[in-house]
C-alpha positions as CSV (number, residue, x, y, z in Angstrom):
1,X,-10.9,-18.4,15.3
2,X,-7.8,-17.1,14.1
3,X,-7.4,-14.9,11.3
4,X,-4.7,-15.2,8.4
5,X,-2.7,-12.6,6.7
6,X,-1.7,-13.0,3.3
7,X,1.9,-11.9,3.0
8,X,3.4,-9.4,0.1
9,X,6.9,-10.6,-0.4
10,X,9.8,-11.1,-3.1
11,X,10.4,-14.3,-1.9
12,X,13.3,-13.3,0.0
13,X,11.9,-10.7,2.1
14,X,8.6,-9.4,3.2
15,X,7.4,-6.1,2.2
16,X,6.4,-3.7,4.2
17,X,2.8,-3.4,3.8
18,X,2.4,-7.2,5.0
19,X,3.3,-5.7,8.3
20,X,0.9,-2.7,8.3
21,X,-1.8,-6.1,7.3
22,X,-0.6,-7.6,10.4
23,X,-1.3,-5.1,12.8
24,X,-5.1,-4.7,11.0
25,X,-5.5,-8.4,11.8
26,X,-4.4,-8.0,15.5
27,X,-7.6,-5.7,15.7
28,X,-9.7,-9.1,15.0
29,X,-9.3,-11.0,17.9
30,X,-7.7,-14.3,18.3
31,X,-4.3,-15.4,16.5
32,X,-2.9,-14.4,13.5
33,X,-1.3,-17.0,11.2
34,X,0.6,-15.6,8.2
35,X,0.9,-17.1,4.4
36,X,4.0,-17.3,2.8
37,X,3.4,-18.4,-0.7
38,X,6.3,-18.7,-3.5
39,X,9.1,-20.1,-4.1
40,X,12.7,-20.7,-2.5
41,X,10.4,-18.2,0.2
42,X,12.5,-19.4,3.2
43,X,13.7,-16.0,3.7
44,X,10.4,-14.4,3.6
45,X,9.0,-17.2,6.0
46,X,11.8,-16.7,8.4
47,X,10.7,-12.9,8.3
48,X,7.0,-13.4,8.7
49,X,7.8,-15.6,11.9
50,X,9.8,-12.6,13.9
51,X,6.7,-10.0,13.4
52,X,5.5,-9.2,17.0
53,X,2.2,-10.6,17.4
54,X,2.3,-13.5,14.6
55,X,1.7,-16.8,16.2
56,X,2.1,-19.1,13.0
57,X,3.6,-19.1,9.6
58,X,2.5,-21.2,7.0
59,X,5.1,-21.5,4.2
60,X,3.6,-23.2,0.7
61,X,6.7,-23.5,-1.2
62,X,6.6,-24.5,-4.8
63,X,7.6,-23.7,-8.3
64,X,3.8,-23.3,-9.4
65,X,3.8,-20.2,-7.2
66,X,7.0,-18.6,-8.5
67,X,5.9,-16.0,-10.1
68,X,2.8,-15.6,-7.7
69,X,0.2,-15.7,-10.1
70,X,-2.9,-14.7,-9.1
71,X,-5.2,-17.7,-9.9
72,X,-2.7,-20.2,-7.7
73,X,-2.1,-17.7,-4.9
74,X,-6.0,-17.7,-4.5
75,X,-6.5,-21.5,-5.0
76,X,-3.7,-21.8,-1.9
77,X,-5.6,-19.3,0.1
78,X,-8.9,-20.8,-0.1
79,X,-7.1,-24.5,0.7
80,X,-6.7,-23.2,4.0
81,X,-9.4,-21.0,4.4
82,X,-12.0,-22.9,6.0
83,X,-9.9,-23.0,9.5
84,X,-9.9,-18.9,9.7
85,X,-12.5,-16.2,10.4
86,X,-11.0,-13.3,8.3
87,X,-8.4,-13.6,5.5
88,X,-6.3,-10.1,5.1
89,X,-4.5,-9.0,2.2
90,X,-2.5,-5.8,1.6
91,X,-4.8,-3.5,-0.5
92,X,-1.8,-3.4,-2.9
93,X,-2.1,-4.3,-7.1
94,X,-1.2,-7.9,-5.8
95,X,-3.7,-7.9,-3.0
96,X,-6.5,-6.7,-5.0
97,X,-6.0,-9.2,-7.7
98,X,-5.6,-12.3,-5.5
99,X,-8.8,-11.0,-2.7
100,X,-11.6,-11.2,-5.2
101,X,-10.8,-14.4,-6.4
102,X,-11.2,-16.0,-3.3
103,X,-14.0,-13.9,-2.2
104,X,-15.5,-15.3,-5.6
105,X,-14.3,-19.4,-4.5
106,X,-15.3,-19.0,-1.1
107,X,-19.1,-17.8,-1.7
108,X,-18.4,-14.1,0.3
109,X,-18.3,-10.6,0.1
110,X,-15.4,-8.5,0.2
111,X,-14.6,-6.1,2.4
112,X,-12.2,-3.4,0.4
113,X,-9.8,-1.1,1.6
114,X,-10.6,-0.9,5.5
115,X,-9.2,1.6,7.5
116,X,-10.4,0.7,10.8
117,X,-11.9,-2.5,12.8
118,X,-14.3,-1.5,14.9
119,X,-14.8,-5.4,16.1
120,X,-14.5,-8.7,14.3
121,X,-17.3,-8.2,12.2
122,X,-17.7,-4.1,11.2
123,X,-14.9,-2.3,9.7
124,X,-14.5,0.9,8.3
125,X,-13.9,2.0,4.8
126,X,-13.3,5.3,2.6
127,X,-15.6,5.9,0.1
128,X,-16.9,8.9,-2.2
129,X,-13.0,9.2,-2.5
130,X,-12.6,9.6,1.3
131,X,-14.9,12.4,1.8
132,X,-17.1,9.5,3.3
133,X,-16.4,7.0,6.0
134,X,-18.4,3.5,5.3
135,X,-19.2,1.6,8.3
136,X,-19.9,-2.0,7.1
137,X,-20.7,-4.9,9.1
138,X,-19.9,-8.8,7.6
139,X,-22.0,-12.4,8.5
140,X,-20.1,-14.0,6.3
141,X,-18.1,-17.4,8.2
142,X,-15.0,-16.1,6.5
143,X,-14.4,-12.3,6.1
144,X,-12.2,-12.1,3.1
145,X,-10.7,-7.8,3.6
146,X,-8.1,-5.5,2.0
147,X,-6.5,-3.4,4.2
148,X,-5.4,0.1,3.5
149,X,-2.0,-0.3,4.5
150,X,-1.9,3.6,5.7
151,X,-4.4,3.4,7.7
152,X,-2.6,0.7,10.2
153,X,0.6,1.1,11.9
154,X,3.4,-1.4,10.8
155,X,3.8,-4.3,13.2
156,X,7.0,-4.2,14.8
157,X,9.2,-6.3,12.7
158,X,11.4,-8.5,15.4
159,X,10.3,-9.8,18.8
160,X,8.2,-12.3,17.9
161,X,8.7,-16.3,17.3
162,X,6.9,-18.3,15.3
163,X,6.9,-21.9,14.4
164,X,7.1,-22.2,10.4
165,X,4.9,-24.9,9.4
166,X,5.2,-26.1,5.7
167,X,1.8,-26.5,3.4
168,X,1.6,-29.1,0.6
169,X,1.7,-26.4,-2.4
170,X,-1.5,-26.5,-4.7
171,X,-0.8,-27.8,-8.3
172,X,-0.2,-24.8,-11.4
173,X,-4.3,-23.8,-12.4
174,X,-3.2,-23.7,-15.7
175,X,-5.4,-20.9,-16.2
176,X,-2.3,-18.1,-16.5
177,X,1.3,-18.2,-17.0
178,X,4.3,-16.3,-16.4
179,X,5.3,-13.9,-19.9
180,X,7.9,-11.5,-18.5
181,X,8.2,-8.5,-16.4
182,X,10.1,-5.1,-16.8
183,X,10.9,-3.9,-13.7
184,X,11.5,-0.1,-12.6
185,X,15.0,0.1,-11.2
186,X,14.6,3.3,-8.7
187,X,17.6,5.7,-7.6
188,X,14.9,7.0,-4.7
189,X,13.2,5.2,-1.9
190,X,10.0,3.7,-3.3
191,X,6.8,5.9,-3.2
192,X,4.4,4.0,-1.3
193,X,7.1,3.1,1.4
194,X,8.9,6.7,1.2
195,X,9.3,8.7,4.6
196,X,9.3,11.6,2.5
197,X,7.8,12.5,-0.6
198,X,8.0,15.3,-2.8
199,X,5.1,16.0,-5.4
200,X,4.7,18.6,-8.7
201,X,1.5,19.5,-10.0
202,X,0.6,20.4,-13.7
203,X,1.8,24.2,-12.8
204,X,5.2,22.9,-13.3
205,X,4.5,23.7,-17.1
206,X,6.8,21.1,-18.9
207,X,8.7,17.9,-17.7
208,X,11.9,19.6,-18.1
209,X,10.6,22.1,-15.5
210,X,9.3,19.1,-13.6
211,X,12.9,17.4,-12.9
212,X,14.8,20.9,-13.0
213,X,12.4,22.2,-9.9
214,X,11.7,18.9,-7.6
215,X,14.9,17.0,-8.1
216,X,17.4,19.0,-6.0
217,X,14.9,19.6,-3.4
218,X,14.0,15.5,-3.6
219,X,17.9,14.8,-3.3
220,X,18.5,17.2,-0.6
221,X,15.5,15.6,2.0
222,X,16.4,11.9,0.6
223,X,12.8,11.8,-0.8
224,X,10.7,10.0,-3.2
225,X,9.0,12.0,-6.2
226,X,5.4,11.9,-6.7
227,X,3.0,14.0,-9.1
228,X,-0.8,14.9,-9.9
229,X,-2.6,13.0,-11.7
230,X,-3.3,16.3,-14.1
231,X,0.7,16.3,-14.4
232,X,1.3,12.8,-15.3
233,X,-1.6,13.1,-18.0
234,X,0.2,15.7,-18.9
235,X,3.7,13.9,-19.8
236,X,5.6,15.7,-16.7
237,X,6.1,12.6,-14.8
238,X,6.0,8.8,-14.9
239,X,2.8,6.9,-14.4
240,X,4.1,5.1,-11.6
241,X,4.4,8.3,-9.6
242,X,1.1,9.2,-10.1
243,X,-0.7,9.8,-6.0
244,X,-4.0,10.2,-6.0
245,X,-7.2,7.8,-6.1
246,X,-6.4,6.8,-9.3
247,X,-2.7,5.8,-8.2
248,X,-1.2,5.3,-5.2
249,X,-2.2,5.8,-1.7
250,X,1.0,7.1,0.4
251,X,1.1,8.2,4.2
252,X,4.7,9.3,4.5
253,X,5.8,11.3,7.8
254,X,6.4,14.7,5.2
255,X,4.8,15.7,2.1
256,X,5.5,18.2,0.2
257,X,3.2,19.2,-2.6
258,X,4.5,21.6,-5.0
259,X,2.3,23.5,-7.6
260,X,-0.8,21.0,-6.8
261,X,-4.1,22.6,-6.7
262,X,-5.5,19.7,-4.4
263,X,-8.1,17.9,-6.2
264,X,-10.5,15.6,-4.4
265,X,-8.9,12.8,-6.6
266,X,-5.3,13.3,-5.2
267,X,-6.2,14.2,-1.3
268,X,-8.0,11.0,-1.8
269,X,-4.6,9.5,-2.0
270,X,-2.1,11.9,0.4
271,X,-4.0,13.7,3.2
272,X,-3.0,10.7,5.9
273,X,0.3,11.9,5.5
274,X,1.9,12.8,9.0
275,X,3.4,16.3,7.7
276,X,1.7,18.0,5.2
277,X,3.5,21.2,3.2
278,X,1.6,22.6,0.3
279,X,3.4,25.7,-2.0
280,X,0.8,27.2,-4.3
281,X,0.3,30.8,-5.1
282,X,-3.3,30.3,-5.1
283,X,-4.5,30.9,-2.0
284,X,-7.7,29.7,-2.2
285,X,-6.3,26.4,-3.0
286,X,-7.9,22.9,-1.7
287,X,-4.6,21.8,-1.0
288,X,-4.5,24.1,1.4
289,X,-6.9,22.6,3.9
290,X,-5.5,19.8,4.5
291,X,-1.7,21.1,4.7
292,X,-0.1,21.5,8.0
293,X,1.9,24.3,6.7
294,X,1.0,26.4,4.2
295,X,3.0,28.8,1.8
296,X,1.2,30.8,-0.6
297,X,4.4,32.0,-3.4
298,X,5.1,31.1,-6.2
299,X,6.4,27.7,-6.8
300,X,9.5,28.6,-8.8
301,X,10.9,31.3,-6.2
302,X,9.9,28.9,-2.9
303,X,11.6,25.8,-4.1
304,X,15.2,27.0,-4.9
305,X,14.5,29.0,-2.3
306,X,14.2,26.4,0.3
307,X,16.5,24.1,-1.2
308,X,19.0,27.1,-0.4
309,X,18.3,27.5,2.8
310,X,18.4,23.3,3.0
């Protein structure tokens, strides 16, 4: 049986973590068929169908799944589901709401967050915030999984050539509809799709201190900003650069972590990051053993410092 990846998009274009899904669903055996569903999606279809690998994309096109609500997004899924032995979705806040509804519709358990297929049926998931590796094996007819997007390489995004075959779209639930949205307009790569990332920890003091410190450093390496979750409870940063189990799970090729102590919380959400740089003049640190390169100073003397010498 084949298994079928339920793409992240904006209609126009695919975002990157459908491609890290992809590559997760390769593991399962068989084909891989990929869901487009939205509205004026063409683009996003047309995408889907040069990922290396894909064999199928199936575009449901309609305005009932404009705005991608969760409730018709999961009734569309589970239209289809019957024909496929493991349905993938991006562990993303999209992913996770859709997953559990069909999980819920199709009578099955779901398998969160997997790192790793060891073979069509067992997987392997973080748990105890990944100081724990779950191995969990599924009966289920149809495994319904989230897939930790950084635990997959992306699938390469041209060479392949699928046929785009168009669903009848399911009718609007009802159930939900569309208020509004206020979107985040960023002037820096996005965090969970950031090569590099810069991060401040709650020894920053102040949110002045915050910006004055890790902005020239984050403009110098063309990086994203990121912060502990004891500094963004603390007003230094945002919400929505929050890393950590509690926020968002990032695997860039560099990370720099300045001023973080290294909770379990936030390795939880960071230590799959390729390049690992920690600056804390605590030596005895957490962050520490997990960082590739460590400097024990003093972060207010290390980072002008090194965006100096940059």
């Amino acid at each position: 049986m084949a298994a079928l990846v339920i793409a992240e998009h904006d209609h126009g274009a695919l975002k990157p973590a459908t491609l890290n899904t992809v590559s997760a669903a390769l593991q399962c055996g068989g084909d891989v068929h990929v869901l487009v569903a939205g509205h004026d999606a063409e683009g996003a279809a047309q995408a889907a169908a040069q990922i290396a690998g894909v064999a199928k994309v199936l575009l449901a096109d309609a305005p009932s799944l404009a705005e991608q609500l969760a409730e018709n997004v999961a009734a569309q899924v589970v239209a289809i589901a019957k024909d496929y032995s493991h349905v993938l979705f991006p562990a993303t806040a999209h992913g996770k709401n859709v997953a559990p509804r069909v999980a819920a519709l199709l009578d099955v358990a779901q398998l969160s967050d997997i790192t790793k297929v060891v073979s069509p049926d067992t997987f392997e998931r973080p748990i105890y915030a990944g100081n724990a590796i779950a191995t969990v094996q599924s009966g289920d007819a149809v495994k319904v999984v989230t897939v930790r997007t950084t635990g997959f390489d992306p699938a390469a995004q041209a060479g392949g050539n699928a046929a785009v075959e168009k669903l009848d779209a399911v009718a609007d639930s009802g159930k939900s509809s569309f208020v509004g949205a206020e979107i985040a307009k960023l002037d820096r790569p996005e965090l969970t799709a950031a090569k590099i990332i810069v991060s401040g920890g709650r020894a920053l003091g102040s949110s002045e201190k915050f910006t004055e410190l890790l902005t020239p450093l984050a403009d110098k390496l063309g990086a994203a900003l990121g912060a502990s979750r004891a500094a963004v409870d603390a007003g230094y940063a945002p919400n929505d650069w929050q890393v950590g189990q509690t926020g968002k799970i990032v695997a860039p090729q560099l990370y720099i972590a300045c001023g973080i102590s290294g909770a379990i919380q936030h390795l939880a959400g960071m230590k799959d990051s390729k390049v690992i740089v920690a600056i804390n003049k605590d030596a005895e640190a957490p962050i520490f053993s997990v960082a590739d390169y460590a400097l024990e100073a003093d972060v207010f003397e290390a980072v002008p410092e090194l965006v100096k010498q940059l």
